[in-house]
MIDOSE-1310 file (N, C-alpha, C; in nm, 2 decimals, decimal comma, always signed):
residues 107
xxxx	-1,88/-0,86/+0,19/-1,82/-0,78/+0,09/-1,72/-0,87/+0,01; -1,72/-0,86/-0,13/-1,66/-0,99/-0,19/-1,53/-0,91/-0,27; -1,49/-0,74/-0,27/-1,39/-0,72/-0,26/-1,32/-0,69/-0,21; -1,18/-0,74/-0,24/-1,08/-0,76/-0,12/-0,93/-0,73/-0,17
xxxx	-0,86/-0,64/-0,06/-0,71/-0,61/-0,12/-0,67/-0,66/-0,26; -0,69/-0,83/-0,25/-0,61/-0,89/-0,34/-0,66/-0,89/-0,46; -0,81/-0,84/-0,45/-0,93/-0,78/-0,60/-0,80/-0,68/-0,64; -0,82/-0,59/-0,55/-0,73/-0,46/-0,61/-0,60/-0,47/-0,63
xxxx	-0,56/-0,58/-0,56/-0,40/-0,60/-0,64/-0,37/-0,63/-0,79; -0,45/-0,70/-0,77/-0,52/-0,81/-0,90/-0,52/-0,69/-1,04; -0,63/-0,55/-1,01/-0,67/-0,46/-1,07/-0,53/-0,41/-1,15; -0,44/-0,38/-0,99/-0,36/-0,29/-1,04/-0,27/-0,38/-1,11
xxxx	-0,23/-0,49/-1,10/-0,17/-0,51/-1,17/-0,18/-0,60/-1,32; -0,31/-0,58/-1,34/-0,39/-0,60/-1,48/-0,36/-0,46/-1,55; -0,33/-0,36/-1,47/-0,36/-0,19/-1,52/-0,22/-0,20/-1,59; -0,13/-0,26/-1,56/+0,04/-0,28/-1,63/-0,01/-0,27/-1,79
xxxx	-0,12/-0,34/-1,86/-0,08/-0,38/-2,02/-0,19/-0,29/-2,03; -0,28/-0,15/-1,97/-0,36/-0,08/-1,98/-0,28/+0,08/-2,08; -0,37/+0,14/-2,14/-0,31/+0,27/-2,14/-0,30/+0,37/-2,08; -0,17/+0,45/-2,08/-0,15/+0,57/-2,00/-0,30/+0,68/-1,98
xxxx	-0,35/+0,65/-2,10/-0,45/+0,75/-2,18/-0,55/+0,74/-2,08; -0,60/+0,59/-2,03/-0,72/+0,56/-1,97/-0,70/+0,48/-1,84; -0,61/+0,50/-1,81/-0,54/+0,44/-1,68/-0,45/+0,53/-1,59; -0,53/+0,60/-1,47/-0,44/+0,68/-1,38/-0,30/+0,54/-1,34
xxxx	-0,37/+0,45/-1,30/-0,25/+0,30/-1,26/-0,15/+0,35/-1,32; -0,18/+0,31/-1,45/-0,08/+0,32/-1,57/+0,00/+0,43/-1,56; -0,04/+0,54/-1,56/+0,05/+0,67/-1,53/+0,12/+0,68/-1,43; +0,10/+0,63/-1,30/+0,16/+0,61/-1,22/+0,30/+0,48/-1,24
xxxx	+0,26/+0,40/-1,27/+0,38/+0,29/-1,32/+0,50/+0,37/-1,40; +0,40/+0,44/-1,50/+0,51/+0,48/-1,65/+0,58/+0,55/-1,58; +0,54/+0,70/-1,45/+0,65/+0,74/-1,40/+0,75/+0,69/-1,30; +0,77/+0,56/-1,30/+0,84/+0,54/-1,17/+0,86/+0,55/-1,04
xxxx	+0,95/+0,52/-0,97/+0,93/+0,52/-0,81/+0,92/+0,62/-0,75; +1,00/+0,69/-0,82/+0,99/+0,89/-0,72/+0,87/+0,93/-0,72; +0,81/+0,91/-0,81/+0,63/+0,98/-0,84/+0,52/+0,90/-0,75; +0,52/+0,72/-0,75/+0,45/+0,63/-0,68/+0,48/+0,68/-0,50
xxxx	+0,64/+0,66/-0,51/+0,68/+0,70/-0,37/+0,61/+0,86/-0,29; +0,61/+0,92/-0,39/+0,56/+1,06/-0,37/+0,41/+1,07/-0,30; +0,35/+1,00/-0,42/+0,21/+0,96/-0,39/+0,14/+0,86/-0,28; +0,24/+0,77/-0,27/+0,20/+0,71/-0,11/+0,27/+0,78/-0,02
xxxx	+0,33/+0,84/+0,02/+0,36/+0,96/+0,14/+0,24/+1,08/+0,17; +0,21/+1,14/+0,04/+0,14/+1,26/+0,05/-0,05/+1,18/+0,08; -0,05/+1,06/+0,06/-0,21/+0,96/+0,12/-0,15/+0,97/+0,26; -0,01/+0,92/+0,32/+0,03/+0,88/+0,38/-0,02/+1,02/+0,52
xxxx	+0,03/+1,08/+0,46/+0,01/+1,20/+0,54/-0,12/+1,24/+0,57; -0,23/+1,26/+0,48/-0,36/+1,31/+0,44/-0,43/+1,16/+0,54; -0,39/+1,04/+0,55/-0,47/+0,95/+0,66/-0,45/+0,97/+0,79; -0,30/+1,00/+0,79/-0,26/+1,07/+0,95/-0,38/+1,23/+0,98
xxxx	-0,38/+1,30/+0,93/-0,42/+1,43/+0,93/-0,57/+1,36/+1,00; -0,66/+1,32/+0,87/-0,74/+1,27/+0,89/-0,83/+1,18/+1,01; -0,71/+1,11/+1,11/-0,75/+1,06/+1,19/-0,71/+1,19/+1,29; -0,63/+1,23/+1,31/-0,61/+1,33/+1,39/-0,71/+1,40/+1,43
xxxx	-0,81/+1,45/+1,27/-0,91/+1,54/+1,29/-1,00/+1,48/+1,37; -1,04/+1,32/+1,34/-1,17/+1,31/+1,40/-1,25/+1,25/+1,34; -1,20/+1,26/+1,21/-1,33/+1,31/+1,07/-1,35/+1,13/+1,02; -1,41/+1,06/+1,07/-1,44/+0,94/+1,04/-1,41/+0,91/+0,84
xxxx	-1,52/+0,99/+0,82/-1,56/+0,94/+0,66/-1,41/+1,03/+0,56; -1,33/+1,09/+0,60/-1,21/+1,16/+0,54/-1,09/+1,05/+0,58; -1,13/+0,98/+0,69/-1,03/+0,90/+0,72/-1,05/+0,71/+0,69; -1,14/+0,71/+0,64/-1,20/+0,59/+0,51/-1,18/+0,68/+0,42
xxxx	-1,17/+0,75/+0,34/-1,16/+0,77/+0,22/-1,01/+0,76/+0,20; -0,94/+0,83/+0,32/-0,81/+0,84/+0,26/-0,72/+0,72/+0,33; -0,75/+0,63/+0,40/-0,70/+0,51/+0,46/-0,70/+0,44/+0,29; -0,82/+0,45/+0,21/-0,85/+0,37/+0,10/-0,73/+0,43/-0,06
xxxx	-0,72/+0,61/-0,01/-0,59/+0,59/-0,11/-0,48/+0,54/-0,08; -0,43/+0,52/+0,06/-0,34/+0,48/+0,08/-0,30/+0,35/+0,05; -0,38/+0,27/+0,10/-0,38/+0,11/+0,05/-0,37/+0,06/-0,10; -0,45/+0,16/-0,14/-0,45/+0,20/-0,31/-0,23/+0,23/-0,37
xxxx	-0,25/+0,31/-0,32/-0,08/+0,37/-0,35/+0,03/+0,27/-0,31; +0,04/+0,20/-0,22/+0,11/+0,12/-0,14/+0,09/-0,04/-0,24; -0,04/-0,07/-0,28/-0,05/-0,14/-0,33/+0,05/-0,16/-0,49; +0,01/+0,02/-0,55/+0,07/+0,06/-0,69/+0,25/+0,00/-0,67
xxxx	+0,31/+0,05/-0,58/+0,46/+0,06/-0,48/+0,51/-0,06/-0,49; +0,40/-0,18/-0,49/+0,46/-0,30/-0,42/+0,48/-0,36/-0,57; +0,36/-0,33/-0,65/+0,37/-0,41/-0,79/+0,41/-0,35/-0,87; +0,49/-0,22/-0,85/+0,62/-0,16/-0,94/+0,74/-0,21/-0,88
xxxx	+0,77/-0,24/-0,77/+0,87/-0,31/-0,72/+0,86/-0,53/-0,74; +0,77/-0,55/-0,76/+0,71/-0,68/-0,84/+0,73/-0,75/-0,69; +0,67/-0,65/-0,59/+0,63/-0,76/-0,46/+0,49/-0,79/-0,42; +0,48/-0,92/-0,42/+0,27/-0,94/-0,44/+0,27/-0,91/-0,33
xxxx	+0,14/-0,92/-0,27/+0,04/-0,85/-0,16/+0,08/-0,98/-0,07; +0,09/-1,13/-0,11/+0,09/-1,23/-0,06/+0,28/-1,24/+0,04; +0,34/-1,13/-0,05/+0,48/-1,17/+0,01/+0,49/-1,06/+0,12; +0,39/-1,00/+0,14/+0,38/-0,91/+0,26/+0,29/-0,97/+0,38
xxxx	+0,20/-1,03/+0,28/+0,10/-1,11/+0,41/+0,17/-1,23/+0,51; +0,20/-1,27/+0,40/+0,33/-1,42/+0,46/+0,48/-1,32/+0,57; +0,51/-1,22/+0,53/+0,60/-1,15/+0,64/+0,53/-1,11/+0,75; +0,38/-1,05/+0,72/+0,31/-1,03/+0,87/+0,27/-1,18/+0,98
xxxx	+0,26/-1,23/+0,86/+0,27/-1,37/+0,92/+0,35/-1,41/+1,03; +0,45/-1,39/+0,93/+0,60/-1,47/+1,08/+0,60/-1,36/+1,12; +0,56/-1,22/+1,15/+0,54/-1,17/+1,25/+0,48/-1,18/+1,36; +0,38/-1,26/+1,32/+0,24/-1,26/+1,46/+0,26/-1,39/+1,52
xxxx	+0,40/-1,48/+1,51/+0,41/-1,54/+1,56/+0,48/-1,58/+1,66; +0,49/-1,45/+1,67/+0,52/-1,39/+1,86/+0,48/-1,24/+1,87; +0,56/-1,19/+1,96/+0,48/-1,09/+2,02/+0,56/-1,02/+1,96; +0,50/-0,86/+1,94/+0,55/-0,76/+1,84/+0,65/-0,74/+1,91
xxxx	+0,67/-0,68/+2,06/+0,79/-0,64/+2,17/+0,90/-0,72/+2,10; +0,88/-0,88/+2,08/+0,97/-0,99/+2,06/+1,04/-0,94/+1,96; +0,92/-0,94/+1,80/+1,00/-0,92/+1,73/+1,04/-0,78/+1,71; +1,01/-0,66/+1,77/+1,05/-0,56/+1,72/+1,23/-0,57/+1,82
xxxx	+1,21/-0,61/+1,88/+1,32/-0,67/+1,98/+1,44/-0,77/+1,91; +1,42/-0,84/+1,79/+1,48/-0,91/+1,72/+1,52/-0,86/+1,65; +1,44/-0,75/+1,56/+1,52/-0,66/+1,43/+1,59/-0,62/+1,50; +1,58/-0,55/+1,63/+1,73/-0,47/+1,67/+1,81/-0,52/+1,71
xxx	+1,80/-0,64/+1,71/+1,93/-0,73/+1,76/+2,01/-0,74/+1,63; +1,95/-0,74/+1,51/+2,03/-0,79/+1,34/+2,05/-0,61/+1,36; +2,01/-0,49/+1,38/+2,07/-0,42/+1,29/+2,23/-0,36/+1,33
């Protein structure tokens, strides 16, 4: 498969100099965070549901808006896909216990 997250980061954020007219991206940018935020919670929810049910093919479709939305989130906030990969990174370079163990030591 030769598309990959970073295809669709790429997309969405080529969709920035697109028009509102012909670009859902676009409409989602022009509204801002409350609407983007809106919209990755309510995927957010619809993938939880989804796995809950069972329902394999409802739970790929909506795992894919999510990623979709999350993606929109990061590059209205102008964080690349790469500055999240690089933080899972130094994550997996111990054990999750560790680090989930370390945030709670800083908060």
């Amino acid at each position: 498969m030769s598309f990959t997250l970073d295809s669709l980061a790429a997309l969405i954020k080529s969709r920035r100099n697109d028009s509102a007219s012909t670009s859902y991206t676009k409409t989602l940018l022009d509204a801002g965070m409350p609407r983007i935020a809106k919209k990755f919670g309510e995927e957010a929810v619809e993938t939880v549901i989804a796995a809950m049910e069972g329902d394999r093919s409802a739970l790929v479709n909506e795992a894919a808006d999510t990623f979709y939305h999350l993606l929109v989130m990061l590059e209205a906030r102008d964080i690349s896909l790469d500055d999240v990969l690089r933080e899972l990174e130094r994550r997996t370079k111990q054990s999750g216990l560790a680090e989930k163990a370390a945030r709670g030591a800083k908060e």
